[in-house]
Residue frames relative to the residue before (quaternion, step in Angstrom):
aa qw qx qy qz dx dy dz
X 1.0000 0.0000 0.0000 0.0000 0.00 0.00 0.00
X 0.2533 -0.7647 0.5581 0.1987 3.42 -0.93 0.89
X 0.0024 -0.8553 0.5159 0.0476 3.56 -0.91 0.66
X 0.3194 -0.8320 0.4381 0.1172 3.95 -0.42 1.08
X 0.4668 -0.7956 0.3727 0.1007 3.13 -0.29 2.02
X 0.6409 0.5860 -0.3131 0.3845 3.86 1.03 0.33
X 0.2211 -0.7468 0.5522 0.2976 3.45 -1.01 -0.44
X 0.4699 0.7589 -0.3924 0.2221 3.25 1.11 0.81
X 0.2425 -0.7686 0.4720 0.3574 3.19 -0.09 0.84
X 0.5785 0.4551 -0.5457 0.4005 3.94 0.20 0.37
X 0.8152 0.3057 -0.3470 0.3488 3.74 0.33 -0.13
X 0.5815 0.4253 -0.5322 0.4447 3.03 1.88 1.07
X 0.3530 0.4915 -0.6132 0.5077 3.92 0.99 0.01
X 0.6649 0.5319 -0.4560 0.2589 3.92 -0.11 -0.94
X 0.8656 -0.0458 -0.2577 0.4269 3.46 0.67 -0.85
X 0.2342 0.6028 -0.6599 0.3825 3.56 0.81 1.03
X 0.3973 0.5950 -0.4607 0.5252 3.87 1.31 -0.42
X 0.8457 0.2238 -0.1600 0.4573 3.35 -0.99 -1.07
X 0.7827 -0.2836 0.3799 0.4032 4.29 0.04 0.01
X 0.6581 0.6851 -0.3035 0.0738 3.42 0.69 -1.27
X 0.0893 -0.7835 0.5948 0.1564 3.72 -0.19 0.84
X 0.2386 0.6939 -0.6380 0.2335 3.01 -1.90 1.19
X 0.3565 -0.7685 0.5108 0.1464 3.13 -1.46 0.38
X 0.5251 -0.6217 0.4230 0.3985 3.80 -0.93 0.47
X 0.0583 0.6312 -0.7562 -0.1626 3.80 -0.99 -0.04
X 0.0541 -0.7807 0.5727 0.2442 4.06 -1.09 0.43
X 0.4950 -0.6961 0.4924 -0.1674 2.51 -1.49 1.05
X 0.1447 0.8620 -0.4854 -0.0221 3.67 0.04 0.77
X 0.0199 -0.8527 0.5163 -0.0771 3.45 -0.55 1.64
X 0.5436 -0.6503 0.4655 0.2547 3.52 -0.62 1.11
X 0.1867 -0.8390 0.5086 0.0508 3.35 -0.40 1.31
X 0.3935 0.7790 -0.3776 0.3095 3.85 0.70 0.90
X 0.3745 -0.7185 0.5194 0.2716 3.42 -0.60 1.45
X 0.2715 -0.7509 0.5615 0.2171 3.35 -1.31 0.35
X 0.7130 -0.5379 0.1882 0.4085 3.70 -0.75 0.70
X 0.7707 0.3770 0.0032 0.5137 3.81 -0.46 0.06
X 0.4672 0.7206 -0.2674 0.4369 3.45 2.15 -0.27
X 0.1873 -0.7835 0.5324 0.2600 3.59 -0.29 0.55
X 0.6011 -0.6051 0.2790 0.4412 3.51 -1.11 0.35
X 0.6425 0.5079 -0.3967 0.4146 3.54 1.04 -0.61
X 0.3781 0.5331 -0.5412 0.5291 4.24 1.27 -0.62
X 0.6922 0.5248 -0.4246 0.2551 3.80 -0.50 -1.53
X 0.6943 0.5686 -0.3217 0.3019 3.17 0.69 -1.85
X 0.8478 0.3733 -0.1855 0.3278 3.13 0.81 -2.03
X 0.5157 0.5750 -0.3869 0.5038 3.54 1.53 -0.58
X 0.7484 0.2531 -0.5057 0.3465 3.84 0.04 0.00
X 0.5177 0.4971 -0.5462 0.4320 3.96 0.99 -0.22
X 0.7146 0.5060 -0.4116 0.2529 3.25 0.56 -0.93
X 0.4843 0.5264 -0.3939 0.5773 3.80 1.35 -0.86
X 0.6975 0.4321 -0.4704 0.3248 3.72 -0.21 -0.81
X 0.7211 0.5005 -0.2750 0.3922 3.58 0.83 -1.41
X 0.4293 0.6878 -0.1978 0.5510 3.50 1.57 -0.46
X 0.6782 0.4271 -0.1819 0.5697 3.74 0.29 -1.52
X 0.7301 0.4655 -0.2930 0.4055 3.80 0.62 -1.20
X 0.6119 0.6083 -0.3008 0.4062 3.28 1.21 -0.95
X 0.6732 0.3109 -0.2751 0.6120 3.67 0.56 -1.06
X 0.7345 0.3043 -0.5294 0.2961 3.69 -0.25 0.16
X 0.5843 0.5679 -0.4373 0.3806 3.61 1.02 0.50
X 0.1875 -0.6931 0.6732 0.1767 3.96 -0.31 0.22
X 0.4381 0.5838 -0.6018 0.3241 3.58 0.12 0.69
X 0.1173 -0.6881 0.6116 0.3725 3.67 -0.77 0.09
X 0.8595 0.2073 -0.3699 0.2853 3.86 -0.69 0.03
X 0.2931 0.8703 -0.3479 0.1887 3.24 0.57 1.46
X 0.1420 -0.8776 0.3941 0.2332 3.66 0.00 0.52
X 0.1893 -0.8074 0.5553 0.0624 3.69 -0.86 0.70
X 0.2403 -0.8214 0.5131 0.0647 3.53 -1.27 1.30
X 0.0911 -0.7266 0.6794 0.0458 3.66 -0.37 0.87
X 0.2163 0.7025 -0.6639 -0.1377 2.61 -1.73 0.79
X 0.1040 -0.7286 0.6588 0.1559 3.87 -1.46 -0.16
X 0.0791 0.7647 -0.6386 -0.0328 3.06 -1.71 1.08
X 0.1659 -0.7787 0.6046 -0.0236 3.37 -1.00 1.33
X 0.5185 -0.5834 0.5703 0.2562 3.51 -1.81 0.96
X 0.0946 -0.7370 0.6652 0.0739 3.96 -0.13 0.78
X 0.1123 0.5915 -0.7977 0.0347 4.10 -1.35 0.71
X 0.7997 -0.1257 -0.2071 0.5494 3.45 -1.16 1.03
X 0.7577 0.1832 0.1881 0.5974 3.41 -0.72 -2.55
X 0.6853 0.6169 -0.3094 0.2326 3.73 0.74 -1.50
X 0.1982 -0.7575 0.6030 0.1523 3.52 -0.92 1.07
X 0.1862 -0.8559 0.4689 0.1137 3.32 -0.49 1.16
X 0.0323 0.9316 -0.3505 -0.0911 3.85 0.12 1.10
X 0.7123 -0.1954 0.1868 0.6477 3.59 -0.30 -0.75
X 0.4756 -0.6676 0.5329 0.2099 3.54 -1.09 1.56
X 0.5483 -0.6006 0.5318 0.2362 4.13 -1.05 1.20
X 0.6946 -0.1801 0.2773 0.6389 3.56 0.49 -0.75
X 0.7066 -0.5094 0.2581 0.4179 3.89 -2.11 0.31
X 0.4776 0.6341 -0.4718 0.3838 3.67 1.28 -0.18
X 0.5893 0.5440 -0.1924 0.5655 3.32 0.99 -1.39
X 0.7126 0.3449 -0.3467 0.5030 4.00 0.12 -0.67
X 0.7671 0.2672 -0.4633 0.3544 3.73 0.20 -0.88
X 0.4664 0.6055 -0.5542 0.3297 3.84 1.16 -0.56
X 0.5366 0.5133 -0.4734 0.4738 4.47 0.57 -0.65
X 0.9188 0.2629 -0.2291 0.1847 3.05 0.20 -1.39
X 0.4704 0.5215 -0.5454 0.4575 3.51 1.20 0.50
X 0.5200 0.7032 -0.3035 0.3781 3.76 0.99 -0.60
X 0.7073 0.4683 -0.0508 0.5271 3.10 1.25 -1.55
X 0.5384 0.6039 -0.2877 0.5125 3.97 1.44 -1.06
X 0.8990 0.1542 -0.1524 0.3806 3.02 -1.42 1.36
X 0.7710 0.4083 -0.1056 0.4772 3.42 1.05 -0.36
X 0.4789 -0.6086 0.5605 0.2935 4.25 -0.68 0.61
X 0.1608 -0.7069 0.6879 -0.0367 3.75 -1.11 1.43
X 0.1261 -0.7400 0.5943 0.2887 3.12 -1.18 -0.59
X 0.2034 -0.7290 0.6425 0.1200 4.02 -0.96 0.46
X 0.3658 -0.6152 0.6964 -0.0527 3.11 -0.80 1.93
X 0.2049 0.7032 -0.6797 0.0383 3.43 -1.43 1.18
X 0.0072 -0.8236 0.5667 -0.0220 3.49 -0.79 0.79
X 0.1164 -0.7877 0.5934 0.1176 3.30 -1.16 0.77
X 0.0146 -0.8012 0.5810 0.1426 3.70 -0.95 0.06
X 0.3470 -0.7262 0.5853 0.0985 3.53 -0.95 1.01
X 0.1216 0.7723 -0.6235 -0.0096 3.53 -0.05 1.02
X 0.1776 -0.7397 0.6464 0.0595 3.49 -1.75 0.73
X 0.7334 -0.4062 0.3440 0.4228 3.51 -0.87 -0.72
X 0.7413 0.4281 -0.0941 0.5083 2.90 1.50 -1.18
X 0.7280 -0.4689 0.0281 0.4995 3.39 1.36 0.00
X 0.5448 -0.7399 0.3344 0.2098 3.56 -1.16 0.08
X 0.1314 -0.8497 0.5067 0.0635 3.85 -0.44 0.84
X 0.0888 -0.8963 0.4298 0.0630 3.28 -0.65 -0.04
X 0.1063 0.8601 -0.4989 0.0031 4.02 -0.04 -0.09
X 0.1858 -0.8133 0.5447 0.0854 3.59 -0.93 1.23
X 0.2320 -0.6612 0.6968 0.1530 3.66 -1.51 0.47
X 0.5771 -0.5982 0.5544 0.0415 3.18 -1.39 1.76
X 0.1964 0.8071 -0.5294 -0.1722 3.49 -0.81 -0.31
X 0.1408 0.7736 -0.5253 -0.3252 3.83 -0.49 -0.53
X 0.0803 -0.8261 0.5355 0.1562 3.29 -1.63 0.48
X 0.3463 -0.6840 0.5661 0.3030 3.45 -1.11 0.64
X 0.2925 -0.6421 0.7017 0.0987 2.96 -1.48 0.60
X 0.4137 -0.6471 0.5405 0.3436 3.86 -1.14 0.26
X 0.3463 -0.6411 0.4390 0.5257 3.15 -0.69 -0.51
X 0.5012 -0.7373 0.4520 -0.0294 3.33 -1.33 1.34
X 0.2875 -0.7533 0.5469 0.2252 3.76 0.01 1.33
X 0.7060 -0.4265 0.4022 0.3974 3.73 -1.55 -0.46
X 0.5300 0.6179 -0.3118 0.4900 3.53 1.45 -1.16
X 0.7317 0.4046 -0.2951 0.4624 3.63 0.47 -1.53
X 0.4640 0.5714 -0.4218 0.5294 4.03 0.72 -0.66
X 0.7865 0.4495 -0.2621 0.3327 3.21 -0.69 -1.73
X 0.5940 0.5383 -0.2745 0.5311 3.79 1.05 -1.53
X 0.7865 0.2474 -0.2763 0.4938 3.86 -0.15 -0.85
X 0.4952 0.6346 -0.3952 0.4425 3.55 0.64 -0.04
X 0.7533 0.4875 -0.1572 0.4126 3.31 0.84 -1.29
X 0.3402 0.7788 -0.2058 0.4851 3.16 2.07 -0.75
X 0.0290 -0.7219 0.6655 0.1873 3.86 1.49 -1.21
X 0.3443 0.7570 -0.5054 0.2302 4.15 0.77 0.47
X 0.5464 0.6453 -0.2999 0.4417 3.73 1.88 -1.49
X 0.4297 0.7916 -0.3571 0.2473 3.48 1.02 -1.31
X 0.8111 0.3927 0.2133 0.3774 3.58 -0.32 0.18
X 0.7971 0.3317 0.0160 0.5044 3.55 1.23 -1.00
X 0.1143 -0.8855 0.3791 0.2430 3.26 -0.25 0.62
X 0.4898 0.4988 -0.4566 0.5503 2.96 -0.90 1.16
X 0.4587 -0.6026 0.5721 0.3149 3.55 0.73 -0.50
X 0.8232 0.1378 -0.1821 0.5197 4.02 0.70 -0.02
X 0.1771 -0.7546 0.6088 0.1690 3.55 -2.07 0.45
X 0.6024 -0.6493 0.4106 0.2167 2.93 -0.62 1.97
X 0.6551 0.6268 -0.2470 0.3418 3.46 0.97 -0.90
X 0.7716 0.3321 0.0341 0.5415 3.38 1.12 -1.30
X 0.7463 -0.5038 0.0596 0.4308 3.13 -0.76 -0.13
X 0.4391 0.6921 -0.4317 0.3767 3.34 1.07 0.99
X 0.5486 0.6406 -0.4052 0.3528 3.15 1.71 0.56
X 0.4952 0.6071 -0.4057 0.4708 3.34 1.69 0.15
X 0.7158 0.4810 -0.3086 0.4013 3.38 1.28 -0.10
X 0.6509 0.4535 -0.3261 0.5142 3.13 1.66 1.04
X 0.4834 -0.7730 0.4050 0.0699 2.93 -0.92 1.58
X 0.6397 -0.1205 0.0886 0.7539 3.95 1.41 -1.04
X 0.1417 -0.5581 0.8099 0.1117 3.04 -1.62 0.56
X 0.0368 0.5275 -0.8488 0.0010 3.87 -1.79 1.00
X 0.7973 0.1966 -0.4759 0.3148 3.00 -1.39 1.81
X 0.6744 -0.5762 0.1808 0.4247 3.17 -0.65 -0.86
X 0.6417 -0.5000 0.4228 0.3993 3.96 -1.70 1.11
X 0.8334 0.3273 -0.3317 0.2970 3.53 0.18 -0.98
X 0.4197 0.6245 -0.4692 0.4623 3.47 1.46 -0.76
X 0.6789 0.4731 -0.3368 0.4493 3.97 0.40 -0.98
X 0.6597 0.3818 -0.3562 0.5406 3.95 0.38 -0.59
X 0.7613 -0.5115 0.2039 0.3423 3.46 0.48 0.12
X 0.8294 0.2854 -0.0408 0.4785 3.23 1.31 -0.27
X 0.0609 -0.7527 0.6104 0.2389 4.07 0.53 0.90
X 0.2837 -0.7289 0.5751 0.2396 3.12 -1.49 1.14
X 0.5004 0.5558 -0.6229 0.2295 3.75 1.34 -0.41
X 0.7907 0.4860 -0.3067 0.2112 3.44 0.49 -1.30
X 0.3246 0.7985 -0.3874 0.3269 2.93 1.57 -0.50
X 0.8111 0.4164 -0.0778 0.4033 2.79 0.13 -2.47
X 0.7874 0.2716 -0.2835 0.4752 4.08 1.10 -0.35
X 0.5222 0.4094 -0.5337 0.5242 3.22 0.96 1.31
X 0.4847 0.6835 -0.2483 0.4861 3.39 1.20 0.17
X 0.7108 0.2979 -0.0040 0.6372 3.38 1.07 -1.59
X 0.8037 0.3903 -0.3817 0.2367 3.30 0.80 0.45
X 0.4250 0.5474 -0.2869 0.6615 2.77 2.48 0.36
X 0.4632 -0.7675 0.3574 0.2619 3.62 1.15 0.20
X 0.2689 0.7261 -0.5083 0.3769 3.27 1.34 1.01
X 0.8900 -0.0554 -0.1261 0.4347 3.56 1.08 -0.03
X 0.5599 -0.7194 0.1989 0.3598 3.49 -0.52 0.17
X 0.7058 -0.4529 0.2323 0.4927 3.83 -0.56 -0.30
């Protein structure tokens, strides 16, 4: 049985998208960079702890567990879920006018062992007055998201290019997903 270490409801529409049966297990993993951490370590070490955390709360033995994390990366700066709208417009002026990147990683842990595979992204952002901020802010859309926006919603007007991939940005790449998935025979071609 495959079970998805998150409570997001975007990285279950994602693989109710593609076919994917499973169940939730939840899972509470400290989300905290550690000093000297690069942003891509951060990304893959907290899916991996989630997929991990999900495992031991399951007493099945032939279960398989997805973890994922996605994070808004500008230079060194992990950009994560915004504290409140002070906190959300301070990302997005940070984030305005300038090329980010969105670090997504999944890991598929089992009993027998653990894999993992990550999707790059970059995005441009225009550059964003106070009016446009203040407007998508009000939205209460940042909430929740890292980065302060959801490619999905109306925070896609606040993107300008995207090089890589839409779902990897909502939180969850389903290509890689789906071929780390199909190569552990959890699903089919």
């Amino acid at each position: 049985m495959l079970y998805l270490a998150s409570q997001s409801p975007r990285r279950r529409q994602l693989l109710e998208q593609i076919g994917v049966s499973f169940r939730i297990v939840d899972v509470d993993v400290p989300e905290q960079r550690a000093v000297g951490e690069s942003p891509r370590d951060y990304v893959s070490r907290v899916a991996r702890e989630k997929a991990r955390a999900g495992l031991a709360a399951l007493e099945e033995a032939s279960v398989a567990i997805l973890g994922a994390d996605t994070e808004v990366v500008l230079g060194d700066e992990v950009f994560g879920k915004p504290d409140d709208a002070e906190d959300a417009a301070r990302m997005l002026r940070q984030l305005s006018g300038r090329v980010h990147e969105v670090i997504s990683t999944v890991w598929l842990v089992t009993r027998a062992g653990e894999w993992s595979d990550t999707s790059l992204s970059r995005v441009t952002m225009p550059t964003l007055d106070n009016a446009t901020i203040t407007a998508y802010i009000a939205t209460r859309e940042p909430f929740g998201k890292a980065g302060a926006y959801a490619i999905q919603g109306h925070g896609a007007k606040l993107i300008e290019h995207l090089d890589g991939s839409h779902s990897g940005v909502m939180g969850m790449p389903i290509y890689e997903t789906a071929r780390l998935l199909r190569a552990h025979g959890l699903i089919g071609a």
